[in-house]
Backbone as CSV, one residue per row, in Angstrom:
resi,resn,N_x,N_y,N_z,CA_x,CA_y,CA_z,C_x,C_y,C_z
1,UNK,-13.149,-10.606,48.957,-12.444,-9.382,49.288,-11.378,-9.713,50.337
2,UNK,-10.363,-9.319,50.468,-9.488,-9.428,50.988,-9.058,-8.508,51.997
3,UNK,-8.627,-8.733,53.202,-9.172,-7.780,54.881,-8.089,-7.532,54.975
4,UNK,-7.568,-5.715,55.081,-5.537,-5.531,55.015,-5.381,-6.026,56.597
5,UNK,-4.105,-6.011,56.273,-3.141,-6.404,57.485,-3.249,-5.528,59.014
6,UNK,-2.828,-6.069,59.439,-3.032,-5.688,61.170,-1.731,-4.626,60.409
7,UNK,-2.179,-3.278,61.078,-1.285,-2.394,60.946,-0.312,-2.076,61.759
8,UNK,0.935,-2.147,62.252,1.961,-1.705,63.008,2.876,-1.128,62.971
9,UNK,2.714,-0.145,64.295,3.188,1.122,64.190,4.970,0.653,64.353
10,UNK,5.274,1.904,64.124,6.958,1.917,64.228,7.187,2.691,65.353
11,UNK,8.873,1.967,65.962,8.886,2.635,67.184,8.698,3.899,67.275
12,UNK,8.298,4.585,68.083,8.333,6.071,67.920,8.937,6.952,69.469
13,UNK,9.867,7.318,69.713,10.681,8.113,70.564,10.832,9.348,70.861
14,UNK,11.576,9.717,71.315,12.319,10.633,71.137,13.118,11.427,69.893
15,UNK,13.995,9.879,70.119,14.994,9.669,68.867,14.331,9.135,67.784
16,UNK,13.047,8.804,67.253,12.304,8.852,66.288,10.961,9.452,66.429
17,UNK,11.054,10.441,66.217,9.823,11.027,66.380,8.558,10.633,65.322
18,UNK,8.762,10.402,64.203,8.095,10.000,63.510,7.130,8.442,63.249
19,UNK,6.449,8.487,62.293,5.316,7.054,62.141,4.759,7.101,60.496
20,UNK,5.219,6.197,60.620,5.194,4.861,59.066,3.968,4.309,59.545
21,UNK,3.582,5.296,58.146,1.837,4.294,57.641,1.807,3.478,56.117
22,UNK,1.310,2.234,56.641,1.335,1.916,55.447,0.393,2.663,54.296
23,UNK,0.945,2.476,53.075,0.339,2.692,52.197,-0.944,2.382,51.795
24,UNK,-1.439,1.275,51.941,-2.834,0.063,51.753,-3.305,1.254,52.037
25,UNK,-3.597,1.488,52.862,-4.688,2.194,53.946,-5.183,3.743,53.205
26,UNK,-3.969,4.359,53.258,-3.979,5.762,52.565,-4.341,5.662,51.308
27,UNK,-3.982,4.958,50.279,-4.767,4.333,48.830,-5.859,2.872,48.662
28,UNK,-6.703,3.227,49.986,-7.614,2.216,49.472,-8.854,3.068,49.532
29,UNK,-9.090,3.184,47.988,-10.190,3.584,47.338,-11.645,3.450,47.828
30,UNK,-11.827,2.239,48.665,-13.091,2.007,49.482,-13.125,3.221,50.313
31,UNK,-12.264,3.548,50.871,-12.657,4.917,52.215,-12.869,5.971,51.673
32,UNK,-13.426,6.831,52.308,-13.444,8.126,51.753,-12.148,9.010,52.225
33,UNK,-11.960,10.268,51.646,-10.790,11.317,52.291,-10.912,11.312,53.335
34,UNK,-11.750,11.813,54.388,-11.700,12.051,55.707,-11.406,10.548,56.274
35,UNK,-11.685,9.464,56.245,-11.911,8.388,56.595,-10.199,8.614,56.943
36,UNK,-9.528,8.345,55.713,-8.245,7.869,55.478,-7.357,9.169,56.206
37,UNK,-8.035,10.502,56.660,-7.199,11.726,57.773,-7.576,11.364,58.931
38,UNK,-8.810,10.697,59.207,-8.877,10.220,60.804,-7.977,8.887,60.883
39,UNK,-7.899,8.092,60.109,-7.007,6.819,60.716,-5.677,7.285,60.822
40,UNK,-5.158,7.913,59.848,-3.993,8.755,59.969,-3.513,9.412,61.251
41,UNK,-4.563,9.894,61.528,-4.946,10.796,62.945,-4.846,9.958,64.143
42,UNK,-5.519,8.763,64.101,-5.414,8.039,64.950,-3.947,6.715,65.364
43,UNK,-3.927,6.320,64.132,-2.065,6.026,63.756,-0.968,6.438,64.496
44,UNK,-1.047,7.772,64.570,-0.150,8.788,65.363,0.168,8.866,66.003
45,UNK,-0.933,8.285,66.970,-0.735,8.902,68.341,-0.480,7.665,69.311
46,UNK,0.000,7.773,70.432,0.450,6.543,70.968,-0.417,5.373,71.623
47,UNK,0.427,4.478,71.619,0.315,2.631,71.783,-0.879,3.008,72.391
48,UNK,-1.511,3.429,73.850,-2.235,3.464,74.728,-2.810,4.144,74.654
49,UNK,-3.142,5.267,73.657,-4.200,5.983,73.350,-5.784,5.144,72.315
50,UNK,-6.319,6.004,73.682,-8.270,4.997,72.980,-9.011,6.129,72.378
51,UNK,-9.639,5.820,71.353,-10.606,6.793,70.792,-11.402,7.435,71.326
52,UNK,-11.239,8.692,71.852,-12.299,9.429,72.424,-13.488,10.490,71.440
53,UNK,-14.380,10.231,71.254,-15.549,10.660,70.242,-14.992,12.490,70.098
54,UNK,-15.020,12.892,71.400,-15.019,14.385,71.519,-13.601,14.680,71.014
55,UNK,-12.265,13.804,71.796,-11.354,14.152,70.999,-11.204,14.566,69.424
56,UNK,-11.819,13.540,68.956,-11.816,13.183,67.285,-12.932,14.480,66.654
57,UNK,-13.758,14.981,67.627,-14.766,16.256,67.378,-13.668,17.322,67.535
58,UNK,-13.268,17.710,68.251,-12.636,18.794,68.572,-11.025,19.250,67.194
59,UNK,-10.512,17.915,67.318,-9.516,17.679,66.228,-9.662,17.980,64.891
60,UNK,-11.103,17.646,64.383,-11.599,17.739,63.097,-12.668,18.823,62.908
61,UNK,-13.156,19.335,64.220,-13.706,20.858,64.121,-14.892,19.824,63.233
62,UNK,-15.530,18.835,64.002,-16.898,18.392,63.345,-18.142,17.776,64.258
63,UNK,-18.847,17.598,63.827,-20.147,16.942,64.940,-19.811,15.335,65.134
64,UNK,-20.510,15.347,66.125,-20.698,13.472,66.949,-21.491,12.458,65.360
65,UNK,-22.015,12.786,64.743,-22.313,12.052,63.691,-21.410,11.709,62.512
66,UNK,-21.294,12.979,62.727,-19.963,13.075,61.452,-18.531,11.767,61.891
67,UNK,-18.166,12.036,62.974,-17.385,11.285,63.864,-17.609,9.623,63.673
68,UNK,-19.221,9.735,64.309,-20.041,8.082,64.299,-19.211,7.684,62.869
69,UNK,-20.055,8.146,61.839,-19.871,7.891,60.268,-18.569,7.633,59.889
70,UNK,-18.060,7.992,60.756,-15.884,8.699,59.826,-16.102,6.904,60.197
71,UNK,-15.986,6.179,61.632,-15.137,5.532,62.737,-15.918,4.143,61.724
72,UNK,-17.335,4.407,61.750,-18.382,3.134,61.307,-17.866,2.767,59.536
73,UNK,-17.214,3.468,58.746,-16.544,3.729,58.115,-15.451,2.360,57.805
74,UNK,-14.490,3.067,58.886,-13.405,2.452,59.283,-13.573,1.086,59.597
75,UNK,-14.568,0.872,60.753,-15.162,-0.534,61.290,-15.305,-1.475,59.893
76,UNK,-16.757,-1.018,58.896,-16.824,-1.660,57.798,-15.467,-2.718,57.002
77,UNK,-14.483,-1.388,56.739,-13.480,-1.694,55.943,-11.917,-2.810,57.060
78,UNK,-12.066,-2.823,57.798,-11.569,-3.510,58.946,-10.460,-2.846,59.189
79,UNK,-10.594,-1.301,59.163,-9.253,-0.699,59.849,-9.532,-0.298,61.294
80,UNK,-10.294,-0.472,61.502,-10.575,-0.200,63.279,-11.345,-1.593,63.833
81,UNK,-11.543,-2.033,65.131,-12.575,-2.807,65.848,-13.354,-1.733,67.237
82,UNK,-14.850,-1.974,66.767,-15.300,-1.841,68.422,-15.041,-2.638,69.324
83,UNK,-14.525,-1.990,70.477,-14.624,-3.282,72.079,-15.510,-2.403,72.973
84,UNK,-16.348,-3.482,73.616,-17.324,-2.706,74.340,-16.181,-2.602,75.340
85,UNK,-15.877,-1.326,76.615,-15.211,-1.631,78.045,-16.469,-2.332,79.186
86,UNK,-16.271,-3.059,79.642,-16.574,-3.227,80.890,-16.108,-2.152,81.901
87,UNK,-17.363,-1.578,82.896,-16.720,-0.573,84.117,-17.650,-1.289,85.093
């Protein structure tokens, strides 16, 4: 099986407000629908933004499992990585 590409975003500004997703991602049949509206979701939003569980609850009007499942999902198919933080 073959692991898609490191995804990268396009500049996004002012003067470009917008963001280019690749395609792979949005038509790969392994994910489910929601899978492929949370990465979307997450795509979006900027360079320095980290996944916050509740964010991604509140956004999708769904529970902390539902969430777990969407992200563990994602992990599987190699469109996301966990990093533990050190505090």
């Amino acid at each position: 099986m073959t692991r898609p590409q490191t995804i990268q975003r396009a500049p996004k500004d002012k003067g470009n407000p917008y963001r280019l997703i690749n395609r792979h991602a949005m038509e790969d049949d392994r994910l489910t629908f929601e899978a492929r509206g949370v990465l979307a979701y997450i795509l979006v939003k900027p360079d320095d933004w980290k996944i916050q569980i509740n964010d991604l609850r509140r956004a999708g009007s769904t529970g902390r499992d539902k969430v777990y499942r969407i992200l563990n999902e994602l992990i599987a198919f190699g469109y996301i990585t966990r990093e533990q933080q050190m505090q």
